[in-house]
C-alpha positions as CSV (number, residue, x, y, z in Angstrom):
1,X,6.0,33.9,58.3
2,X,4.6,37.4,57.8
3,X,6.8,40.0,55.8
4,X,7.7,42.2,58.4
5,X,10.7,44.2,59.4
6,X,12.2,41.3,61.9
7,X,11.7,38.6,59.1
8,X,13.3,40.8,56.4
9,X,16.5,41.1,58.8
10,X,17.2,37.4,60.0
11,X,16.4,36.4,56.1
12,X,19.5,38.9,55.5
13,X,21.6,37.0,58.5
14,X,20.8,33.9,57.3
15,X,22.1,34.6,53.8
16,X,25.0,36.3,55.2
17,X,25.7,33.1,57.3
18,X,25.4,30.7,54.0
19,X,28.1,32.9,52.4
20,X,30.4,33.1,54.9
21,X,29.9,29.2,55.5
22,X,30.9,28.8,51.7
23,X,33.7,30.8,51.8
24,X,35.1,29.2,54.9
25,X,34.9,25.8,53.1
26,X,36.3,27.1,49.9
27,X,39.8,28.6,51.6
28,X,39.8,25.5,53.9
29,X,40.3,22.9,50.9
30,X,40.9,19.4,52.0
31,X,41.1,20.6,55.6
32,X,37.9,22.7,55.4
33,X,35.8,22.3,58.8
34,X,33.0,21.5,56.7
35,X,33.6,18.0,56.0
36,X,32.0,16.4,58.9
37,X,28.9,18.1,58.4
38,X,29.1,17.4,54.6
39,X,29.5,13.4,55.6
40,X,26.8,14.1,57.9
41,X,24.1,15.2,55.1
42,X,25.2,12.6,52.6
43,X,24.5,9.4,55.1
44,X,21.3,11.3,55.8
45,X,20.3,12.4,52.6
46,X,21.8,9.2,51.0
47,X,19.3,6.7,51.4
48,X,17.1,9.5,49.8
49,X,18.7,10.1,46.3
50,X,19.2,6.2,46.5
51,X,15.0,5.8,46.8
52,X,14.7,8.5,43.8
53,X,17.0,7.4,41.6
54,X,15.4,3.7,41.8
55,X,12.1,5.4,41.0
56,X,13.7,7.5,37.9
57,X,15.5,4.5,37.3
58,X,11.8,2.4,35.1
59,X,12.2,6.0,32.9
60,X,16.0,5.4,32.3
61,X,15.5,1.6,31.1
62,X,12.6,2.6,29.0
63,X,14.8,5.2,27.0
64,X,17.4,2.6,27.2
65,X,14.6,-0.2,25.3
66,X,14.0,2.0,23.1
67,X,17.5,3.0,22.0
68,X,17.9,-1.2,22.1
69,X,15.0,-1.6,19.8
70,X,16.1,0.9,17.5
71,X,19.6,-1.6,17.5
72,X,17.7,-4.6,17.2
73,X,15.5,-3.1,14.3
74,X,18.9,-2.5,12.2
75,X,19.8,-5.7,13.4
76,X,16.3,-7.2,11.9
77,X,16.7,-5.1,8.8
78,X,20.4,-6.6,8.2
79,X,19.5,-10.2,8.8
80,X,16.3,-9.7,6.3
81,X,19.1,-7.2,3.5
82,X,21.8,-10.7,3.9
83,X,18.6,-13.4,3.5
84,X,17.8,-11.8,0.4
85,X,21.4,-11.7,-0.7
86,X,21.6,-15.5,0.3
87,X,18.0,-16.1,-2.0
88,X,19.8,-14.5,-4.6
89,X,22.7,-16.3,-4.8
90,X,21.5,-19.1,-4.9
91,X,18.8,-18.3,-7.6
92,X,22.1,-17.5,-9.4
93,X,23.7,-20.4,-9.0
94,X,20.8,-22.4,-10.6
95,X,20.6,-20.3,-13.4
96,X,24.3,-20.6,-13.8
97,X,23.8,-24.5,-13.4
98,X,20.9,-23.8,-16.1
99,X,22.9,-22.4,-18.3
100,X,26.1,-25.2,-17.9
101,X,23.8,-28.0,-18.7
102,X,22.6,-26.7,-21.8
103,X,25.8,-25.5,-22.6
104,X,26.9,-29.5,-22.2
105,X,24.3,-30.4,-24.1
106,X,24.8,-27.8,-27.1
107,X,28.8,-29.4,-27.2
108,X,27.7,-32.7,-27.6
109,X,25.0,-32.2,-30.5
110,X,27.6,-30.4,-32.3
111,X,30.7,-32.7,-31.5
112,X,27.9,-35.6,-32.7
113,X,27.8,-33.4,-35.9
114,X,31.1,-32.4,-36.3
115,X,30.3,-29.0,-36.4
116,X,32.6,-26.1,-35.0
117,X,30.1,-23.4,-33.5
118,X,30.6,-20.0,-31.8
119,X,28.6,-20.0,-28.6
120,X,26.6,-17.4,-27.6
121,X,23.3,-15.6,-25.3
122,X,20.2,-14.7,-26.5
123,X,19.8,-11.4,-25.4
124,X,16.5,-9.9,-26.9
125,X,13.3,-11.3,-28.6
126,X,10.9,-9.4,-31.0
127,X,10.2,-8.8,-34.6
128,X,13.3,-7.5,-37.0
129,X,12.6,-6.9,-40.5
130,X,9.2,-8.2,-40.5
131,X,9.7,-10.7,-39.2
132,X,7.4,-12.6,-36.9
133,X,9.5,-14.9,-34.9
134,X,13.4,-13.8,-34.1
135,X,16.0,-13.1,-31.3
136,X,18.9,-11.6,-30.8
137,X,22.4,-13.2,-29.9
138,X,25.5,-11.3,-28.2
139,X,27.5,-12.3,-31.1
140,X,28.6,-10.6,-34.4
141,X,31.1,-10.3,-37.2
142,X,34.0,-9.4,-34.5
143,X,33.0,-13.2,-33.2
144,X,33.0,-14.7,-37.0
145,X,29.6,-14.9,-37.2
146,X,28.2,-14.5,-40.6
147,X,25.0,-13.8,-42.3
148,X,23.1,-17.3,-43.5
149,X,24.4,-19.5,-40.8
150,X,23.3,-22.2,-38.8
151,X,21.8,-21.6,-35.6
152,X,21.6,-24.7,-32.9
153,X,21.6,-25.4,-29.5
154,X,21.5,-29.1,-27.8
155,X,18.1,-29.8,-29.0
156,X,18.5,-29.6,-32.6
157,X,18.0,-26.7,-34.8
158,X,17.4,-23.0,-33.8
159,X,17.1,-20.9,-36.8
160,X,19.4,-19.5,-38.7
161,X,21.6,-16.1,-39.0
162,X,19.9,-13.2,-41.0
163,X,21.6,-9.7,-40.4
164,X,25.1,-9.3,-38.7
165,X,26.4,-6.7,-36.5
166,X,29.7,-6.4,-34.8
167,X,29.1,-7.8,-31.2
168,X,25.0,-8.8,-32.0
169,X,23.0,-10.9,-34.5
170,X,19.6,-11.2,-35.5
171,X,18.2,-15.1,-35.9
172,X,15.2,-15.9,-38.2
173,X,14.0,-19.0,-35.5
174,X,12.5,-22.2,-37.5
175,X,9.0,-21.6,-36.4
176,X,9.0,-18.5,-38.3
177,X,6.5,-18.7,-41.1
178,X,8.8,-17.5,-43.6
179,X,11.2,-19.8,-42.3
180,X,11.5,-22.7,-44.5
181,X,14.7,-25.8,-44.7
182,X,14.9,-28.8,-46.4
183,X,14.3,-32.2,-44.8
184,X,15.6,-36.2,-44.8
185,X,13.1,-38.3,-42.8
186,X,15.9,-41.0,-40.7
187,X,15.9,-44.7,-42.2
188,X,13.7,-43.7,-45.2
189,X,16.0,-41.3,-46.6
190,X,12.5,-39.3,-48.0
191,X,13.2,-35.3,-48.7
192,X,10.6,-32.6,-48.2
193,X,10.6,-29.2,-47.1
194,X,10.1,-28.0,-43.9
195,X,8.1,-24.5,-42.9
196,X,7.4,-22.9,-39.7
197,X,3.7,-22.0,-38.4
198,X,4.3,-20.1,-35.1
199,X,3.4,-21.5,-32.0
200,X,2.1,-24.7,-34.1
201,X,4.0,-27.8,-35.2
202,X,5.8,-27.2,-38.5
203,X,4.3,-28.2,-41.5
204,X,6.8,-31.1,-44.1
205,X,5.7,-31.6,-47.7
206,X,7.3,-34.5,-48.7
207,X,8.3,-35.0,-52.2
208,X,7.2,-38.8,-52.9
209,X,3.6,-38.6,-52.5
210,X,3.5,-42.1,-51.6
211,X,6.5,-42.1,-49.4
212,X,5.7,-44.4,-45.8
213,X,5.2,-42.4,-43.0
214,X,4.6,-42.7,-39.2
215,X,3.5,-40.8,-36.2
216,X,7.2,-40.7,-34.3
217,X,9.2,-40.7,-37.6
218,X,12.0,-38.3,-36.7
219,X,13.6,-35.8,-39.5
220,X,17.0,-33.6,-39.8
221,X,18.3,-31.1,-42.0
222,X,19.0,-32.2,-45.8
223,X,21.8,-29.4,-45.9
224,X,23.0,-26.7,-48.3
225,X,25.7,-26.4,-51.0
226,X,29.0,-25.2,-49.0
227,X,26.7,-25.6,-45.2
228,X,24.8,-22.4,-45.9
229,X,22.0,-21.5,-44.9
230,X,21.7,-25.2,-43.4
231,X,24.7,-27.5,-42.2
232,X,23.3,-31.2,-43.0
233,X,22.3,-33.5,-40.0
234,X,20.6,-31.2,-37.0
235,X,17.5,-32.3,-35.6
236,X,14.5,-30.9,-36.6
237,X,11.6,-32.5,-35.3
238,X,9.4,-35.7,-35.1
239,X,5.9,-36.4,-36.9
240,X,3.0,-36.0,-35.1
241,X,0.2,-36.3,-37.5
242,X,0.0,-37.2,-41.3
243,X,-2.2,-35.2,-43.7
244,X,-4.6,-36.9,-46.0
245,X,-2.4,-37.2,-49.4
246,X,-5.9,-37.5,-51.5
247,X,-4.1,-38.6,-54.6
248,X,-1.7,-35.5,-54.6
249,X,1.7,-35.3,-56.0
250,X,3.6,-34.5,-52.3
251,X,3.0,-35.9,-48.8
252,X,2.2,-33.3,-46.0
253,X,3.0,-34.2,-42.5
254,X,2.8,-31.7,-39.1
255,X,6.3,-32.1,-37.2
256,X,6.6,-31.3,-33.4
257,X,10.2,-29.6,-33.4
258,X,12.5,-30.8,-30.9
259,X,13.4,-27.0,-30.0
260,X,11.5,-25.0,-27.3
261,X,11.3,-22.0,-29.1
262,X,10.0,-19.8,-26.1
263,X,12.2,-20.9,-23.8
264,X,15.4,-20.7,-25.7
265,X,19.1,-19.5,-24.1
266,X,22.6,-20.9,-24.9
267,X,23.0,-21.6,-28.6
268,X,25.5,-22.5,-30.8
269,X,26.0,-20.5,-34.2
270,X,27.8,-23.0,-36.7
271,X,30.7,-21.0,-38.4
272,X,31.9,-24.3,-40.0
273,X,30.2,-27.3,-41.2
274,X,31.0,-31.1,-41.2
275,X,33.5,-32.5,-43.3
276,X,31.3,-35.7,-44.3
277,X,27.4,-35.4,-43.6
278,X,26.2,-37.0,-40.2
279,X,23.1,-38.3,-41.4
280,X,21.2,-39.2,-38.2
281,X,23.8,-39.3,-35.9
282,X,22.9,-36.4,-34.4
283,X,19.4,-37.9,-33.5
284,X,19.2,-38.3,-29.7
285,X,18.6,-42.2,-28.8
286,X,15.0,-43.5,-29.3
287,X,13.6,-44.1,-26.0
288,X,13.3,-47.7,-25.8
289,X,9.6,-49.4,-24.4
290,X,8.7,-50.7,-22.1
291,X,7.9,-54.7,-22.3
292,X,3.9,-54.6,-21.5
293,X,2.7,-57.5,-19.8
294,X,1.6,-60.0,-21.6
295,X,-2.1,-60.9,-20.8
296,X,-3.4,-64.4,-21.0
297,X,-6.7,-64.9,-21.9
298,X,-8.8,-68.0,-19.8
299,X,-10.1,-70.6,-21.8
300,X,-13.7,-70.3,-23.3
301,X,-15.6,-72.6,-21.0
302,X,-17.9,-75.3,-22.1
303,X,-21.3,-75.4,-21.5
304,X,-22.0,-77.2,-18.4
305,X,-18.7,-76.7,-17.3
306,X,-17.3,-75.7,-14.0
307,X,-15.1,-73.1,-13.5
308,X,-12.3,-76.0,-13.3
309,X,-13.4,-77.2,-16.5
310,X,-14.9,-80.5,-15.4
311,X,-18.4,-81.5,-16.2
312,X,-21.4,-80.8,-14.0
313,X,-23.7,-83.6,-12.6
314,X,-27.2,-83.7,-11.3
315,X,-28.4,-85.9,-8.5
């Protein structure tokens, strides 16, 4: 349409028109004379804004997925934060079931022994006082601990108390190798002394040069007077090799402790000794061997013989 003077005037009519339309239908309410007309568009148009709003609809469902996967990401991240949680309780519960069997087994080596013993943690490993090899236990004085005590745990002998605090205390361990305690071999009764070499077996000079001794022989603790530094009876260790005595006055012999001294936890610090000395009681059991099969040898055959041991003959 060209922009002349008629279009100008009927574009005015026609907005006139639309106003009036609007105003009619305004005053008229729910009675307005437009409602037919109104019905009219909307079952025309209908169908329409049905067709678009299917087409929009793809757009709608993709903002909707990807408010969803945000959800299902939490959801992810939840289920991964409660696994975890799951892993770690478990973990806990073996350590805790850890730590209940060696507490078990520290109550019976020191019920065996008769010794009454303050339980404790270790809680820290390193050198104190130049010392090579000791730890640190969550008990002190406030716990009765004491300086020159006995140190176990269900193995047989730790170490033994060197400085005191009020809640902690510092352990010299046996395989220190300023570490040394005297010795009684089981059965034989023989006395040495026993010194720690690190991460080596410790090293028993026996007193009696001549004394009879055995890879397997098993030792404990000779004790001291009043049960400090040493309570008679622990466990120390077994032999595992014997030193070539070459006339000398003492026996030397390498001892495998029975302690793990890297992998040490619950132990038991004995704040009062035995009334009467356990001797080897304390010893675990000797495992007991199996009976080998015997092996029979087959009789030497004679010459000439058959295999059934009857003589050969020649035609």
């Amino acid at each position: 349409m060209r922009d002349t003077r008629e279009s100008r005037l009927l574009l005015v009519l026609l907005i006139a028109i639309a106003f009036a339309l609007i105003t009619v239908d305004i005053r008229g309410g729910e009675q307005s004379p437009m409602d037919g007309p109104r019905q009219a568009a909307a079952s025309a148009f209908g169908p329409v804004e049905k067709g678009v709003a299917s087409a929009v609809d793809p757009v709608g469902n993709a903002i909707s997925a990807v408010r969803d996967s945000g959800g299902r990401h939490s959801t992810i991240s939840r289920l991964e934060r409660e696994n975890a949680e799951l892993k770690q309780q478990l973990g806990s519960k073996d350590i805790t079931r850890n730590k209940a069997r060696e507490l078990d087994q520290l109550l019976k080596t020191a019920g065996a022994g008769q010794y009454a013993i303050k339980g404790a943690q270790i809680i820290a490993i390193g050198a104190a006082q130049g010392f090579s090899w000791t730890v640190t236990i969550d008990a002190g004085s406030a716990d009765g601990v004491l300086r020159d005590q006995t140190v176990i745990n269900g193995d047989g002998l730790v170490g033994r108390v060197t400085t005191v605090g009020p809640s902690t205390s510092t352990v010299l361990l046996a395989n220190d190798p300023d570490f040394t305690v005297g010795t009684r071999m089981e059965g034989s009764m023989e006395l040495g002394f026993a010194t720690g070499q690190g991460d080596r077996p410790m090293r028993v000079q026996l007193l009696n040069g001549k004394a009879k001794v055995s890879k397997g022989d098993r030792l404990v603790t000779f004790g001291s007077q009043a049960g400090k530094p040493f309570v008679p009876g622990v466990p120390v260790g077994r032999v595992v090799a014997i030193d070539p005595s070459a006339g000398s006055l003492t026996r030397t012999v390498q001892v495998e402790p029975y302690v793990g001294f890297s992998r040490l936890d619950i132990v038991g610090v004995v704040v009062e000794g035995p009334r009467t000395d356990p001797r080897d009681s304390v010893l675990p059991p000797k495992p007991t061997p199996s009976p080998a099969a015997a092996k029979v040898a087959p009789p030497a055959r004679k010459p000439g013989a058959t295999p059934s041991g009857a003589p050969t003959t020649r035609s």
